[in-house]
C-alpha positions in Angstrom: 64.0 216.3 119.3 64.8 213.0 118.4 66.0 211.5 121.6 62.4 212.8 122.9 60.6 211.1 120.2 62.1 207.7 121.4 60.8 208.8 124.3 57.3 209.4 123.6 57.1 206.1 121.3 58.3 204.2 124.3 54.9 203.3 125.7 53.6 202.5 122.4 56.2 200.0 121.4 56.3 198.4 124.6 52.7 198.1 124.0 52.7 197.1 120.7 54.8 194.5 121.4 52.8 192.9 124.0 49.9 192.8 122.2 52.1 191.3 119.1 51.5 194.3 116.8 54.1 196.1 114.9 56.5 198.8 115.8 56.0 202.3 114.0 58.5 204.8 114.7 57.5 208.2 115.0 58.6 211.2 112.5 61.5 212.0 114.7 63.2 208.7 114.6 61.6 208.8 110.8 64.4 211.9 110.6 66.9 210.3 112.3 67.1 207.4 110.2 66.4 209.4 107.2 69.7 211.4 108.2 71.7 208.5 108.2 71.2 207.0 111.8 72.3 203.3 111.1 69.5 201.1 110.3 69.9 198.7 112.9 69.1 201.4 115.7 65.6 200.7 115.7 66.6 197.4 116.3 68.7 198.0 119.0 66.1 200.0 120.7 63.2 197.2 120.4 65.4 194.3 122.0 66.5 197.2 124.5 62.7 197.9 125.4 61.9 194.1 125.3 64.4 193.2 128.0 63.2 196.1 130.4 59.4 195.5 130.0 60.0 191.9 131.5 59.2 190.1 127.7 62.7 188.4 127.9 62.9 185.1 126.9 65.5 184.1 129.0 67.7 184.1 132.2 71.1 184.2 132.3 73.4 184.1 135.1 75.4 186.3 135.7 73.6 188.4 133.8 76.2 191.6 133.2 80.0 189.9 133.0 81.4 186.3 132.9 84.0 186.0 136.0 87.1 183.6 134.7 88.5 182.1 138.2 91.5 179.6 138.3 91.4 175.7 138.5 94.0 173.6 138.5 96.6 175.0 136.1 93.2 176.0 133.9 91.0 179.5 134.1 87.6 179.5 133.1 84.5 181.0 133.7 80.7 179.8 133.6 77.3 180.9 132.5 74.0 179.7 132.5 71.1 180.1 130.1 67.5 179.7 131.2 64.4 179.2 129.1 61.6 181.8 130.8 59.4 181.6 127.8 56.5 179.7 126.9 58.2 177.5 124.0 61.3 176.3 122.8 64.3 178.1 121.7 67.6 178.2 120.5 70.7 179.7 121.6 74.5 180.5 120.2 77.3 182.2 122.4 79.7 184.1 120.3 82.9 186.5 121.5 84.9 189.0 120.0 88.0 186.8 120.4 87.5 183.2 119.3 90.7 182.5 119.4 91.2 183.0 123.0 88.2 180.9 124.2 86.7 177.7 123.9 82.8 177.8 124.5 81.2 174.2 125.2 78.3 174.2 124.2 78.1 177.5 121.9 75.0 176.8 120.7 71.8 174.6 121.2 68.0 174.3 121.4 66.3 174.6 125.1 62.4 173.7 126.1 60.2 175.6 128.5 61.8 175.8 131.8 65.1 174.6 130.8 68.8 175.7 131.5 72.3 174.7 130.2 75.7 175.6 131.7 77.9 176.5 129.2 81.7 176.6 130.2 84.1 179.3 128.3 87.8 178.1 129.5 91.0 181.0 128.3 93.1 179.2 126.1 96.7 179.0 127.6 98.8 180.9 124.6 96.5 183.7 126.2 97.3 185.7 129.3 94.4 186.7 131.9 94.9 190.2 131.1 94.8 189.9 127.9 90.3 189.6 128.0 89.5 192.7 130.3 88.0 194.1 127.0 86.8 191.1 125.5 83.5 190.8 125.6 80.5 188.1 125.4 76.7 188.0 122.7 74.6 185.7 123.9 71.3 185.0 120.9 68.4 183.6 121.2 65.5 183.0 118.7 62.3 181.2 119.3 61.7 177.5 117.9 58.5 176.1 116.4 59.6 172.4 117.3 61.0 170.7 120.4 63.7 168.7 120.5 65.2 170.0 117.0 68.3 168.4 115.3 71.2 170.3 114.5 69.7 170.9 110.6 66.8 172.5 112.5 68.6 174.7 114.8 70.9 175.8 111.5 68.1 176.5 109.4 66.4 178.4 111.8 69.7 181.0 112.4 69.9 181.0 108.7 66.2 182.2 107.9 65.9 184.3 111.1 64.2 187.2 111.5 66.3 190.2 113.4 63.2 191.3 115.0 62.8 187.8 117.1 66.1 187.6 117.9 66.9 188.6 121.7 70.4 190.1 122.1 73.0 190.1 125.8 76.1 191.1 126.0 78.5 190.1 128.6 82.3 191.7 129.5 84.6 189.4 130.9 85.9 189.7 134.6 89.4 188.0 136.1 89.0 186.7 139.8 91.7 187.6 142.3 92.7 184.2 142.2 94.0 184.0 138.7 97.6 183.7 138.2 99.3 187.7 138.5 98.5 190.0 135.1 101.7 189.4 132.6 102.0 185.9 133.2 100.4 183.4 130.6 97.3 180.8 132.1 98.6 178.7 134.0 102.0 180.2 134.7 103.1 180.4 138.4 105.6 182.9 140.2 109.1 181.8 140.1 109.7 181.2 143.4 106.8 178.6 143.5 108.1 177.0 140.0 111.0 176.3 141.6 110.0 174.6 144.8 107.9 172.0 142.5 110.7 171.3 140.6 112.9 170.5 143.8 109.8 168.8 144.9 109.5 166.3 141.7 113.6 165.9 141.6 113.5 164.8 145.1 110.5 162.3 144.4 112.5 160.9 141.3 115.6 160.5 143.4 113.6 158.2 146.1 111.9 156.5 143.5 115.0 155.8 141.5 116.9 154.5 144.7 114.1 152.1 145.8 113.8 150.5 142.1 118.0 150.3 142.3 117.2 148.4 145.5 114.7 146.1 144.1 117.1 145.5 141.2 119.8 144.8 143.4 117.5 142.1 145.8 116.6 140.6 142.8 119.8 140.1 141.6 121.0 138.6 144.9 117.8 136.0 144.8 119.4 135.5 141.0 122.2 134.3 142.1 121.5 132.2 144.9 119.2 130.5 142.9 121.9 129.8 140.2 123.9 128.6 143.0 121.3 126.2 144.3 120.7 124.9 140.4 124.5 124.0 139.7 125.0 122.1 143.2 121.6 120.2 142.2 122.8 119.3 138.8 126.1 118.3 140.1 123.9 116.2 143.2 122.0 114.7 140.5 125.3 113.8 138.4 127.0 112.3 141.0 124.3 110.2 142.0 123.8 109.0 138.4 127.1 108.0 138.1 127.2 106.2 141.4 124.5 104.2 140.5 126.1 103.1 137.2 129.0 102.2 139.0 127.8 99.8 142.1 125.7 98.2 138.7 128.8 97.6 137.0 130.8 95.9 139.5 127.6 94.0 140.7 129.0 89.6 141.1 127.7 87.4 138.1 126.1 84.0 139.4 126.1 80.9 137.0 124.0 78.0 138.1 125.6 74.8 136.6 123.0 71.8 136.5 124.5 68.3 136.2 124.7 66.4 133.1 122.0 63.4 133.5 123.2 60.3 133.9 123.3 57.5 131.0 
């Protein structure tokens, strides 16, 4: 009874909400929420129905799961988030394990026709496996302003109303590329850990021998100019004292004039 009275107020919530006008649920869901179906159900169903009646704000891709693929020695995955509406809006990316993700940007304002790409890279404390039931809430909420400042885009969240705000949920995949389940991001078999480090010990060793073979030219260059600066200074000192010597011993000529006669 009450799963056919969702039913039957289908077409006139969808059409209710096109036309802007508010929802009214019939006596069955009355019953069931007078029952004690949580109060947010209705909720639920309305952002449901607003997604499948083509009234959604916004675009994302991929639209179901977020795939995490790995680059480098770093896995991540990618999302974007596309304005389809006819105004600005806001968005904020949350997850059901902060501490295993960094989100850049997590939240932000976008104008008619625009996208972001948000990136959400696995921390590496946190293995691969470890997300398979983590999962993704992408928000949005209509803006009254374009280009808001951060103030703006807090005070909005803070005073908004649940019924504007468009809900997506998103699991999280792993690519077949990611390191093997078990090992931590970034970790590498082994085998393969091994043949860097032979790698890297092997560069070291060449490097070290062609520095010890600079050092040693150098050296050599060291002391042959040393060399050529002592027999200089001994050039110079000899010459000095040569030419202090042939000055010494250099004949004294006295001119004698004759006495005038008286």
């Amino acid at each position: 009874m009450f799963l056919s009275g969702i039913v039957n107020w289908w077409g006139n919530v969808v059409n209710g909400f096109l036309d802007g006008g508010d929802f009214h649920p019939p006596p069955a869901v009355k019953r069931g929420l007078e029952s004690g179906l949580p109060a947010n159900s209705v909720s639920k169903y309305v952002r449901r129905i607003r997604r499948t009646s083509g009234a959604m704000k916004v675009r994302l891709s991929p639209s179901d799961a977020i795939t995490f693929a790995q680059e480098g020695i770093e896995i991540s995955g990618a999302l974007t988030i596309t304005n389809t509406s006819d105004g600005p809006i806001t968005f904020k990316v949350k997850t059901t394990s902060p501490e295993k993700f960094r989100v850049r940007p997590y939240c932000g304002a976008l104008g008619t026709g625009a996208s972001v790409n948000i990136n959400v890279l696995l921390l590496s404390d946190y293995k691969p496996a470890s997300i398979i039931q983590d999962k993704f809430l992408v928000m949005t909420l209509p803006l009254d302003t374009d280009n808001p400042s951060n103030n703006q885009i807090n005070e909005a969240w803070k005073n908004s109303d649940t019924q504007k705000v468009e809900e997506f949920r998103l699991r999280c995949r792993v690519s077949s590329n990611v390191s093997p389940p078990g090992q931590p991001n970034g970790a590498v078999s082994a085998s393969s850990s091994s043949t860097d480090l032979e790698q890297k010990i092997s560069q070291l060793l060449v490097s070290m021998n062609h520095v010890n073979r600079i050092c040693s030219e150098v050296e050599t260059e060291l002391k042959t100019w040393r060399r050529l600066v002592v027999i200089f200074i001994i050039v110079c000192v000899s010459f000095g004292i040569t030419i202090l010597y042939f000055l010494s011993n250099l004949p004294t000529s006295d001119h004698c004039h004759p006495e005038p006669e008286l």
